[in-house]
C-alpha positions in Angstrom: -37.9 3.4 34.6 -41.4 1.9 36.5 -42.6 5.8 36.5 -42.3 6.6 32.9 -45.6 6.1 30.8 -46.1 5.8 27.3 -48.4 8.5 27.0 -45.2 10.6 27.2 -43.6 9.3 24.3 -44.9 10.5 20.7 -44.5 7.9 17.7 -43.3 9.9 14.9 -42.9 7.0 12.6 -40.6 6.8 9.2 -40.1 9.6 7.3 -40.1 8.1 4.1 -39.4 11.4 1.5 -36.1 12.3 4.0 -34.8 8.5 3.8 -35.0 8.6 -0.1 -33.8 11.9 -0.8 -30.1 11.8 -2.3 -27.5 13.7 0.0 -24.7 14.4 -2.3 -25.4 15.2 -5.8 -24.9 12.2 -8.3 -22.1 12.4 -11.2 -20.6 11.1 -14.0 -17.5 9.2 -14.2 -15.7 12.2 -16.4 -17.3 14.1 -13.8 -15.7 12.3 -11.1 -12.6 12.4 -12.3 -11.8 15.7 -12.7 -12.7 16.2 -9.2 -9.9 14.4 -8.4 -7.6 15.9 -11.0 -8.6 19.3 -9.2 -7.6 17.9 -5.9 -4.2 17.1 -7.3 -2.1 20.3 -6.8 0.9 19.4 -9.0 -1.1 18.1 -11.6 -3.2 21.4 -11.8 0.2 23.2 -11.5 1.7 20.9 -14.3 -1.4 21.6 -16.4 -0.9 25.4 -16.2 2.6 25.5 -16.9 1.7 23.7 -20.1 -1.0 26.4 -20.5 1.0 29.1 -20.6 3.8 27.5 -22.8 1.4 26.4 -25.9 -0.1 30.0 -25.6 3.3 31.6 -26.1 4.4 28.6 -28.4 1.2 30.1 -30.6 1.3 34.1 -29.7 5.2 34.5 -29.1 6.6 34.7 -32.7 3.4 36.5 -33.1 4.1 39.3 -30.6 8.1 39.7 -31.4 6.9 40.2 -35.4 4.1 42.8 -34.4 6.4 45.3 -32.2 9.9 44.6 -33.8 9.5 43.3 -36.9 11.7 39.5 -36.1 11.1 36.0 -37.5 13.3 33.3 -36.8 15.3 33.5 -39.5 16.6 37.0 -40.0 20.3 37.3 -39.4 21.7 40.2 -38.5 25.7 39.4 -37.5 26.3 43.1 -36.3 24.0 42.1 -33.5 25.1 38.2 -32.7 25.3 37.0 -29.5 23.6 39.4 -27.4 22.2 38.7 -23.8 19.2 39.8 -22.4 21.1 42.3 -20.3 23.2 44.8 -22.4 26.7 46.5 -21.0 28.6 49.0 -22.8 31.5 48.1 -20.9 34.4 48.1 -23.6 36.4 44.9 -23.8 39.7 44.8 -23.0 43.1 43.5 -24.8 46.4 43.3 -24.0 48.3 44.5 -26.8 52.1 44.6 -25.5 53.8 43.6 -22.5 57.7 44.2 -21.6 56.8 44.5 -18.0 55.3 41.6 -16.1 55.3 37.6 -16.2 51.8 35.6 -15.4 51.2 32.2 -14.9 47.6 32.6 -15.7 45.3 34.9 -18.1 42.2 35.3 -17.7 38.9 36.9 -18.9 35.4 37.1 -18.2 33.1 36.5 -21.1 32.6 39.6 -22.5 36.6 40.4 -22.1 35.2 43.3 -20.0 37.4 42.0 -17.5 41.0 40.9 -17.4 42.6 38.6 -14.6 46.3 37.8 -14.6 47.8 35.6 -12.2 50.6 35.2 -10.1 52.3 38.2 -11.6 56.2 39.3 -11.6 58.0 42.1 -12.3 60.7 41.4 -14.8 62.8 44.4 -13.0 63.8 45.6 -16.7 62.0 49.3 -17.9 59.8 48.7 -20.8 56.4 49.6 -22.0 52.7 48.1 -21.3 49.7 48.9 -23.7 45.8 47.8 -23.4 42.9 48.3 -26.2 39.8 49.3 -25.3 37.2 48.6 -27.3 36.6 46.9 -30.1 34.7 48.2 -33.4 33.3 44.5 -34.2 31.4 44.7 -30.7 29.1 47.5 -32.1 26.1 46.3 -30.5 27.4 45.6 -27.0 29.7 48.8 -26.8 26.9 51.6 -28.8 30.0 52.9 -31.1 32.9 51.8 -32.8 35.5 53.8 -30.7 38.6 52.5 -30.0 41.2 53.4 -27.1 44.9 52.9 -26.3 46.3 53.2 -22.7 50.3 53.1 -22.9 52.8 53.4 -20.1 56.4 53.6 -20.3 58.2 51.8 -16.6 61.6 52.2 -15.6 63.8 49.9 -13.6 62.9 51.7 -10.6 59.2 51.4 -10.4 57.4 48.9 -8.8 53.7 47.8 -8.3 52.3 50.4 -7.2 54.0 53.0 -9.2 52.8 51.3 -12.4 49.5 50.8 -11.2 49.4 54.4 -10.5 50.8 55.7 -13.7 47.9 53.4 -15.6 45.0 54.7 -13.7 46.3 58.2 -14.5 46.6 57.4 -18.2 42.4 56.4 -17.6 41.5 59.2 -15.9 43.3 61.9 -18.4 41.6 60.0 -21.5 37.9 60.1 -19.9 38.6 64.0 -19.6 39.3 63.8 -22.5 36.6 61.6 -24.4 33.4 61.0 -21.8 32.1 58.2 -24.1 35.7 56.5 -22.8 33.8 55.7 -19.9 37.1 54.5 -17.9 39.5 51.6 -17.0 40.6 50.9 -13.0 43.6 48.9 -12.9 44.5 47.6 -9.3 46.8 45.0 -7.8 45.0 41.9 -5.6 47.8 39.9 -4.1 49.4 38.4 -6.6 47.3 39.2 -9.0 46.5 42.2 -11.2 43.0 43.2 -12.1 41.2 45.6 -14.8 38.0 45.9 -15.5 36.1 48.8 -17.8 33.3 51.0 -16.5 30.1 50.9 -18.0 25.9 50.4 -17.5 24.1 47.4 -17.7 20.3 47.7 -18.9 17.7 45.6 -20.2 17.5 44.4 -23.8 14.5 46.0 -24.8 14.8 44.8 -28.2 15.8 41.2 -27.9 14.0 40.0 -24.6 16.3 37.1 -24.0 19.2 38.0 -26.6 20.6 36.6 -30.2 22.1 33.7 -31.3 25.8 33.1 -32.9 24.2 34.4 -36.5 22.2 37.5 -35.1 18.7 36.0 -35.0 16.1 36.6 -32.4 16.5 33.7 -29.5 13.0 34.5 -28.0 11.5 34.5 -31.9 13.0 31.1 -32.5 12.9 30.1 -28.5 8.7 29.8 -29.0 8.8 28.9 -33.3 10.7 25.9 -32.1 8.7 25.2 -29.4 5.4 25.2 -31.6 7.4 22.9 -33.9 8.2 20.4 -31.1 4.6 20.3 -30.0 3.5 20.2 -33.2 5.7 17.2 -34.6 5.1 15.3 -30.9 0.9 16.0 -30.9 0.3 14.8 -34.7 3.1 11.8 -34.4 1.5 10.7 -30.8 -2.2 10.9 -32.7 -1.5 9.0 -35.5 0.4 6.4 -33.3 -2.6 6.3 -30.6 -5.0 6.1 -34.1 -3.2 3.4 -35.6 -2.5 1.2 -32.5 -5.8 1.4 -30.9 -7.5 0.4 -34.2 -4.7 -2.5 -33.9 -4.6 -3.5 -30.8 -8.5 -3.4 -30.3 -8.7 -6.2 -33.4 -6.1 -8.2 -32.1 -7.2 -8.3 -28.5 -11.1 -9.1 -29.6 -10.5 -11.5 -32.6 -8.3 -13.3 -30.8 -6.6 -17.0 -31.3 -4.6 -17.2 -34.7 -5.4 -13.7 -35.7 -4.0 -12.4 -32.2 -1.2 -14.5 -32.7 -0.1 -13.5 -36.0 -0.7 -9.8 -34.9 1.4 -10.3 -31.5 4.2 -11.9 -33.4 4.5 -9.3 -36.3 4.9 -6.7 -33.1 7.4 -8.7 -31.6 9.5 -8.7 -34.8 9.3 -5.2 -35.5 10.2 -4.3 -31.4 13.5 -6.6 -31.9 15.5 -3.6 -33.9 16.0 -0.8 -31.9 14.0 2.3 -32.7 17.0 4.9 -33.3 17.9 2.1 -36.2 14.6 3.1 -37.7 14.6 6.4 -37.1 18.0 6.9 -38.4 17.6 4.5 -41.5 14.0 6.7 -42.6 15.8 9.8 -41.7 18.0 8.9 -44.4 15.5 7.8 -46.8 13.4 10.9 -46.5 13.7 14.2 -47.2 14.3 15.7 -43.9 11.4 17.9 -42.5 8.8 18.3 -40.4 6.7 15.5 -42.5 9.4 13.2 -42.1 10.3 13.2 -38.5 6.6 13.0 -37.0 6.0 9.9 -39.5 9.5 8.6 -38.1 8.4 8.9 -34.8 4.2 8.0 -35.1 5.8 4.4 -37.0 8.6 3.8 -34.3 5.9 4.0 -31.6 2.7 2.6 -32.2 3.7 -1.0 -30.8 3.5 0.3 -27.0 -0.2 2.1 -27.7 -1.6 -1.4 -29.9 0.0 -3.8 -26.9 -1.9 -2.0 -23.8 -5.1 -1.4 -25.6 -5.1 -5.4 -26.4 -4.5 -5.9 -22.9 -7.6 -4.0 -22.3 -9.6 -5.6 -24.8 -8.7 -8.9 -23.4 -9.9 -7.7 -19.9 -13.5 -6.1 -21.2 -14.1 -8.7 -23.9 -15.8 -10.9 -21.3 -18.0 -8.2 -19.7 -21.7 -8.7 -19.2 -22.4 -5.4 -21.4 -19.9 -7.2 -24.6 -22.1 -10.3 -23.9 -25.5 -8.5 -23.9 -24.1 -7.2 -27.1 -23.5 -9.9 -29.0 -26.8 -11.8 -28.0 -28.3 -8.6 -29.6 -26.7 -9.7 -32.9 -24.1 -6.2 -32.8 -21.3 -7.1 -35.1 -17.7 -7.4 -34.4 -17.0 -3.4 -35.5 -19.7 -2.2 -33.4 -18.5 -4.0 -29.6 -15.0 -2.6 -30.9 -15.6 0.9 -31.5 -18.7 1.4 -29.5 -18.2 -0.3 -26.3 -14.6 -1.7 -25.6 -12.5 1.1 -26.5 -14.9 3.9 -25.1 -14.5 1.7 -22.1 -10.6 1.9 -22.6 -10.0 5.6 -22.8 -8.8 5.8 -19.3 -5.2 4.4 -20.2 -5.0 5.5 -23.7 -5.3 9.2 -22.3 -2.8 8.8 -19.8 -0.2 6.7 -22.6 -1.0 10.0 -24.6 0.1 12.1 -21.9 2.8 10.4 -20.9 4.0 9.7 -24.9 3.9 13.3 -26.0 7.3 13.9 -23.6 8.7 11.1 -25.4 8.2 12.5 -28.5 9.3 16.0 -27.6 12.5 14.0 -26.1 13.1 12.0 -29.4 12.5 15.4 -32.0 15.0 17.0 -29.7 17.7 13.7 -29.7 16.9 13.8 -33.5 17.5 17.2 -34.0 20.9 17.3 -31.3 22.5 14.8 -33.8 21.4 16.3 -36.9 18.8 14.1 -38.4 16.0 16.5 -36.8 14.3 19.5 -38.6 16.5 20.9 -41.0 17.9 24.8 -40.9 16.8 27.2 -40.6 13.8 25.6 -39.1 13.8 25.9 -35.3 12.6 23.6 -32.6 14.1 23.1 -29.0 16.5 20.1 -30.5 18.1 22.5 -33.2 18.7 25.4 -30.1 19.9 23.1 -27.7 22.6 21.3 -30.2 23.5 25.2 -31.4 23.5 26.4 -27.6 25.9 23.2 -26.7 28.4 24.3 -29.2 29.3 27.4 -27.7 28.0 27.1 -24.2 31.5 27.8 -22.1 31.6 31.2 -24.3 27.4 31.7 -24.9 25.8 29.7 -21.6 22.3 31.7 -22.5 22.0 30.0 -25.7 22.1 26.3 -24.1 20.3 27.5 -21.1 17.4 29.0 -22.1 16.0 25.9 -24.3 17.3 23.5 -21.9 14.8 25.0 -19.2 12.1 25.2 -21.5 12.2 21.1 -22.7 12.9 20.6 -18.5 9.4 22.5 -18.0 8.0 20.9 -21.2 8.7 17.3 -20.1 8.0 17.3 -16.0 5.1 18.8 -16.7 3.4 16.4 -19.3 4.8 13.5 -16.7 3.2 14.9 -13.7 0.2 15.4 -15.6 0.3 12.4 -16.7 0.2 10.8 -13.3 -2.4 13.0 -12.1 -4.8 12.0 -14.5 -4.0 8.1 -13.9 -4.3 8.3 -10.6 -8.5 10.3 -11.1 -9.5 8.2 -13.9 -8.7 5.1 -12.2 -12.0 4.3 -10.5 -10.2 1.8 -7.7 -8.7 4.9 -6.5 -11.9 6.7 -5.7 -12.4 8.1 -2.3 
């Protein structure tokens, strides 16, 4: 160290422009935010998924009335039912039966299939018949033909001899008649087995199949779904519009005023909402009109509450008290700077309440007091799926996924964007 001099060392001093130059660029709060609503995967996933359902909610009855001409409420009962994979498998009956005992019958849904169970001869001769087809399947089967397969047993035949004699029968009457497209009969154990023959294909016509009275299940699928959002995006504005307003007075007039306000909540929170809804269900004509009001004046209590809770908070700031010393008026520190300021939680109470809604349309509309036919929305399909799910599982199925996707999607969203636009969270 004694050998070093300071000629050798060059003073290079502060370099004033590079110590005030800004690193990072500078942005908004908004701006901010939805850097951390981009970071958030599921959110971003959520957000897409909604995306792509309120496009088809718009376009879908669109596109099904441009190339085929449905709506969601043409019936056509020739075509009831369907699936969005056709078979022309012909069903199967059993039409007499001196032959065998069974414990158990059993067919698959489309009776394309027949399963009896635990089978025993009855040792006697006698004769055993199936039907195949059925001229009410039209649609399924692509005709209205109609077969008969009959044998005639004797005391000496046994399993295999009969199951033999009926698979002959098949064979001679698709030799006969192609468009029979054949029966196999066989023995499994202890039970007996017989299934038709067929193709399966895509519906090309109905993409995911009909309904019990012939109408379009994808039409309807995306009406109703455009009436759900509908009913829950207007009801959850006019709440949010209404309880803001009220909350926001309440929370900055304070003392009597507040009180009164507080209390009147309190009394209307005491009855249950479905006592509401059902006793202005009743009232009103049943519609569209009347369930969103229903819902907007069962649900403004939640919204007025955590916006006076806010209001509470900000009223106090230094920027309300610069305000006021500047002689703005009560209306002004409201709407210009404590609500602005506020918009954080009443964005993620809209997100979150626009499930609810779509939840309490569909409830409504499950127990009959929703939309009224032959209006769809997801409500009205699920409550016509559940009817006839253990026969129709498509037509419960297919709604029930949709409100699923619907509903964890608005709630995943609606965590994402509490989580950005709280500014204690910021990293």
């Amino acid at each position: 160290m004694d050998k070093i001099e300071k000629d050798q060392f060059q003073h290079v001093g502060k370099n004033l422009e590079a110590a005030q130059s800004i690193k990072r660029p500078s942005m908004s709060y908004l701006q901010d935010a939805f850097r951390r609503l981009r970071k958030n995967k599921p959110a971003i996933i959520s957000f897409w998924i909604l995306v792509v359902l309120i496009t088809m909610a718009i376009v879908g009855p669109i596109i099904s009335k441009g190339l085929y001409g449905h709506n969601y409420r043409n019936q056509n009962l020739k075509l009831q039912d369907q699936t969005f994979i056709l078979s022309n498998q012909r069903s199967l009956k059993l039409a007499s039966n001196s032959v065998f005992s069974y414990k158990k019958y059993k067919p698959n849904l489309r009776k394309t299939k027949l399963e009896f169970k635990n089978v025993e001869l009855k040792k006697q001769s006698g004769r055993l018949s199936f039907n195949i087809g059925d001229k009410s399947e039209e649609s399924y089967q692509g005709d209205q033909k109609e077969y008969k397969i009959e044998i005639k047993t004797t005391t000496s035949d046994n399993w295999d001899s009969i199951i033999n004699k009926l698979n002959i029968e098949a064979e001679k009457l698709l030799k006969e008649d192609p468009d029979f497209r054949g029966v196999t009969f066989k023995k499994s154990g202890n039970n007996v087995i017989v299934e038709t023959k067929g193709e399966k294909k895509f519906n090309s016509k109905y993409w995911l199949g009909t309904d019990d009275l012939g109408r379009d299940l994808f039409t309807r699928l995306w009406e109703g779904s455009r009436v759900s959002f509908l009913i829950a995006i207007i009801s959850v504005l006019f709440t949010v519009l209404f309880g803001v307003v009220y909350g926001g007075i309440s929370g900055y007039v304070g003392g009597r005023a507040d009180n009164i306000m507080m209390r009147l909540i309190e009394i209307i929170m005491v009855i249950p909402d479905m006592l509401y809804i059902m006793l202005l269900s009743i009232v009103l004509t049943r519609g569209i009109v009347t369930i969103t009001l229903v819902l907007a004046f069962t649900s403004w209590m939640h919204t007025a509450i955590l916006v006076r809770g806010e209001v509470l908070r900000l009223k106090h700031s230094e920027y309300v008290l610069a305000s006021q010393t500047l002689g703005a008026d009560a209306k002004r520190i409201i709407f210009k700077h404590l609500i602005p300021n506020c918009m954080g939680p009443i964005i993620v109470n809209m997100t979150m309440m626009i499930p609810r809604m779509i939840f309490a349309e569909a409830f409504l509309s499950f127990i009959g007091l929703g939309v009224p036919a032959p209006f769809a929305s997801l409500g009205v399909l699920v409550n016509d799926g559940a009817k006839i799910f253990y026969q129709y599982p498509h037509l419960l199925i297919t709604p029930s996924i949709v409100l699923c996707l619907i509903m964890l999607a608005f709630n995943m969203l609606g965590d994402g964007l509490r989580d950005s636009l709280d500014p204690k969270l910021r990293k």
